[in-house]
C-alpha positions in Angstrom: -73.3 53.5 -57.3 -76.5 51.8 -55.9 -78.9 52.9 -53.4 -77.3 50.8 -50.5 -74.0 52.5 -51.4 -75.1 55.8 -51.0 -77.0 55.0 -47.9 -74.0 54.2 -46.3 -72.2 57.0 -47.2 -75.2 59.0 -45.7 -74.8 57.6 -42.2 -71.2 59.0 -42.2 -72.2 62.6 -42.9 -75.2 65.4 -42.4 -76.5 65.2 -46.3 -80.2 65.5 -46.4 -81.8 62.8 -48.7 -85.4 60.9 -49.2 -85.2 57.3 -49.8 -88.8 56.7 -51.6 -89.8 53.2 -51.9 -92.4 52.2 -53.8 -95.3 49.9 -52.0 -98.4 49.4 -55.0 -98.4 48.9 -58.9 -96.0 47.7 -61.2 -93.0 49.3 -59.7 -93.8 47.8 -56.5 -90.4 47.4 -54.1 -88.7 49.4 -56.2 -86.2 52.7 -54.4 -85.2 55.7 -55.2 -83.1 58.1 -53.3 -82.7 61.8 -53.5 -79.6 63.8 -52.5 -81.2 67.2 -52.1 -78.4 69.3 -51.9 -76.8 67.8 -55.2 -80.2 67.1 -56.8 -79.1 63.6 -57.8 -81.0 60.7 -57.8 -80.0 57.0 -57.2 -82.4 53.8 -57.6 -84.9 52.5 -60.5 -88.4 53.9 -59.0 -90.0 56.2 -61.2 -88.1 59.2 -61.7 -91.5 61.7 -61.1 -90.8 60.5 -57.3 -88.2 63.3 -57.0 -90.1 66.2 -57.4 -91.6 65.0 -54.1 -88.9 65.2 -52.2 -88.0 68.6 -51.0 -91.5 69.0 -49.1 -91.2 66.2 -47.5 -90.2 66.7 -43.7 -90.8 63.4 -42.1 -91.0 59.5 -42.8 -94.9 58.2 -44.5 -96.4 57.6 -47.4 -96.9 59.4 -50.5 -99.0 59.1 -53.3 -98.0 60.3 -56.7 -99.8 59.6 -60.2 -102.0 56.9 -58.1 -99.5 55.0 -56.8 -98.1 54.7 -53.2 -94.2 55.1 -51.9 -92.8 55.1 -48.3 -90.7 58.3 -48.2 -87.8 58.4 -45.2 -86.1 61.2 -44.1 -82.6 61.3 -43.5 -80.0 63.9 -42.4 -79.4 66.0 -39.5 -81.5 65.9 -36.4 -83.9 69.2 -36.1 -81.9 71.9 -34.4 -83.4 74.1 -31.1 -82.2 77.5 -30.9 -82.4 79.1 -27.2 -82.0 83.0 -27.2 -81.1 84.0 -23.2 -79.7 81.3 -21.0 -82.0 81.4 -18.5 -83.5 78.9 -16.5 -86.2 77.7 -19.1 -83.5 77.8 -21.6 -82.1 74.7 -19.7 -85.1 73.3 -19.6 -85.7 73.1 -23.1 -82.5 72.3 -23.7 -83.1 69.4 -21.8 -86.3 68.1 -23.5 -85.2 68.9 -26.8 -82.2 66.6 -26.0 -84.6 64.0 -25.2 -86.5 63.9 -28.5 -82.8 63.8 -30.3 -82.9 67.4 -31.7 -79.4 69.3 -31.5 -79.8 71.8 -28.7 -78.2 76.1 -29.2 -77.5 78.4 -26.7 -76.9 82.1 -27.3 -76.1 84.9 -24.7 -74.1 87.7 -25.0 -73.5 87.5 -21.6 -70.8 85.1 -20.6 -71.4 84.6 -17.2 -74.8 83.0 -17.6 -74.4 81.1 -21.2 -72.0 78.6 -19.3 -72.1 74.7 -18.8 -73.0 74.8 -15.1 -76.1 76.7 -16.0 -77.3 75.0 -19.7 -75.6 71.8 -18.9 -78.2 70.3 -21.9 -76.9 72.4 -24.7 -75.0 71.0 -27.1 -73.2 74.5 -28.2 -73.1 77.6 -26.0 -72.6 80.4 -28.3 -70.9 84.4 -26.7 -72.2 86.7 -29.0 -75.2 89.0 -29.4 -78.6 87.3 -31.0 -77.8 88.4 -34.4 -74.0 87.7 -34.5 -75.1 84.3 -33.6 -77.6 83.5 -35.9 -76.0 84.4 -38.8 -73.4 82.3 -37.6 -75.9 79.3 -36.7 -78.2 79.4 -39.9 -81.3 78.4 -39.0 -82.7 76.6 -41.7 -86.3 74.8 -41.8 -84.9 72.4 -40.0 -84.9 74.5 -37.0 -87.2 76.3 -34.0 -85.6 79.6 -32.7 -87.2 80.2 -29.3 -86.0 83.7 -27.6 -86.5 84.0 -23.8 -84.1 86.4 -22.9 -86.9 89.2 -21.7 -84.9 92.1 -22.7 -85.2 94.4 -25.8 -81.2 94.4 -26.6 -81.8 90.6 -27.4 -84.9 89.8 -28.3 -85.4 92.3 -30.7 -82.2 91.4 -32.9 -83.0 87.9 -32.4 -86.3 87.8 -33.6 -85.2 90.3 -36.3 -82.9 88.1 -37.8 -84.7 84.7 -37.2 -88.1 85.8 -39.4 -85.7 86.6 -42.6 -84.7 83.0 -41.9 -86.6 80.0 -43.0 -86.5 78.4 -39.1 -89.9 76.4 -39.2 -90.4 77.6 -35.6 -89.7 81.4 -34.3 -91.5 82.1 -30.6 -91.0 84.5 -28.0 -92.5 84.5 -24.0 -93.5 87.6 -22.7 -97.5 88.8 -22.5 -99.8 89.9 -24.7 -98.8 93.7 -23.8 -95.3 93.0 -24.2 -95.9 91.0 -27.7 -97.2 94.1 -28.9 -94.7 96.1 -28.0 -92.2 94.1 -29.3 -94.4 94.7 -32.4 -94.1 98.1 -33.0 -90.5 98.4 -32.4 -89.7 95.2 -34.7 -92.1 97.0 -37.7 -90.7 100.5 -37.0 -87.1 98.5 -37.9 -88.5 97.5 -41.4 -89.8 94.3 -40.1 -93.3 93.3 -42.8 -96.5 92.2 -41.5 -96.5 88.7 -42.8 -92.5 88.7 -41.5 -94.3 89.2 -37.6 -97.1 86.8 -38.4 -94.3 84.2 -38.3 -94.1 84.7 -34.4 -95.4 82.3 -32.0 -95.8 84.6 -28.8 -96.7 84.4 -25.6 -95.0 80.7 -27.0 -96.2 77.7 -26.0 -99.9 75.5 -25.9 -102.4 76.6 -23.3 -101.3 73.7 -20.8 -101.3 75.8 -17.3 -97.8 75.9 -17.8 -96.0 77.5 -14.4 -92.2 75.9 -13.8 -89.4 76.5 -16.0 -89.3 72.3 -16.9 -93.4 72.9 -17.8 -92.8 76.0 -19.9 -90.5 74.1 -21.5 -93.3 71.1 -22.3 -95.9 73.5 -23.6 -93.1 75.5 -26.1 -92.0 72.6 -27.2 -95.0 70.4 -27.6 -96.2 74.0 -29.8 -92.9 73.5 -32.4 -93.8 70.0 -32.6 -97.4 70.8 -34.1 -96.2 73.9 -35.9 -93.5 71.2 -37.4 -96.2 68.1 -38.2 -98.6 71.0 -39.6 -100.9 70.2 -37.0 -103.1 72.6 -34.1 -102.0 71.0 -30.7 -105.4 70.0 -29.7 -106.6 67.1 -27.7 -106.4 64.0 -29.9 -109.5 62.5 -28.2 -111.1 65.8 -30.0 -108.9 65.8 -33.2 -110.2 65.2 -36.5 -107.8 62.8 -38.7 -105.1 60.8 -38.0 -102.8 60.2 -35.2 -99.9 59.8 -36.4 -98.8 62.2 -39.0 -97.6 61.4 -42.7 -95.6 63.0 -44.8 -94.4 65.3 -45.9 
């Protein structure tokens, strides 16, 4: 099966592949594209090119053994995972939906996690944070963001959500409540490098105030944590704009 062949295939399903191809040397123009949950490779690029290809998050270019490649991403869009369905939730929902990413809801309570109140979520899931989760998966292909403001949820939530390999896990709340949150997570067995994984108060320092701003500065915070980069000013920012793989 060639390349083109499995592409298509791709475009009918959620399989997470790299397409590399090559731009310099004597392999110039030639592709190669890697399945990554079968581990099979398609295309005449140099086979090295695979190894590559599970650390790569995003579309750019690579270099391997002095050579250069354009790597694409494909598969499922990134995945938001609101814990409390509050008003902020909607919110970022909302922006979420506007970058493409698939947008999750979770509230025990059914009265608030409705469609009248997170109209922008894609799925509203009924069931306490770490029911939920384990049902949803995040993978690192995913920001979990918990705003319910309540021990009974945030606690399991984020409990749950640092033993998974979600690229993003944040929390509002002050400092003083951070800490709290803390020592009760570490006196469930929670490690020290598991709580360094938290992103709380979330979001950039951006004067946030309204629910829809909230919602800019926590998101614009998971899109830096995901590009590997510090959310600072770009007129200050050393480097490049845009950002290259992986």
């Amino acid at each position: 099966m060639t390349v083109g062949d499995r592409l298509l295939e791709l475009a009918r399903s959620d399989e997470r592949a790299v397409l590399f191809t090559v731009l310099d040397g004597p392999d110039a123009g030639a592709h190669m594209l890697v399945l990554l949950e079968r581990g099979e490779t398609v295309g005449d690029a140099p086979a090295a090119l695979a190894e590559l290809a599970p650390e790569i998050a995003r579309n750019g270019i690579v270099e391997h053994a002095g050579a250069k490649a354009f790597a694409e991403v494909y598969g499922p869009p990134p995945r938001l995972v609101v814990v409390g369905a509050v008003d902020t939730a909607e919110a970022l929902c909302a922006a979420a939906r506007l970058l493409g990413w698939r947008t999750i809801c979770v509230d025990a309570r059914a009265v608030f996690a409705t469609p009248e109140r997170i109209p922008s979520a894609d799925e509203l899931v009924v069931a306490w944070p770490d029911e939920a989760l384990a049902r949803v998966a995040p993978d690192g292909n995913t920001a979990v963001v918990v705003l319910a403001h309540d021990d009974k949820f945030d606690l399991p939530a984020l409990r749950v959500a640092l033993r998974t390999d979600a690229f993003y896990v944040a929390a509002i709340g002050s400092r003083r409540t951070q800490a709290r949150r803390r020592e009760r997570l570490l006196e469930e067995g929670l490690t020290e490098s598991e709580l360094e994984r938290v992103y709380g108060p979330a979001g950039l320092d951006v004067g946030a105030d309204s629910p829809a701003e909230t919602a800019v500065s926590i998101l614009a915070e998971a899109l830096a944590v995901r590009a590997g980069r510090n959310g600072t000013p770009l007129q200050t920012a050393a480097g490049r704009i845009h950002v290259e793989a992986p």
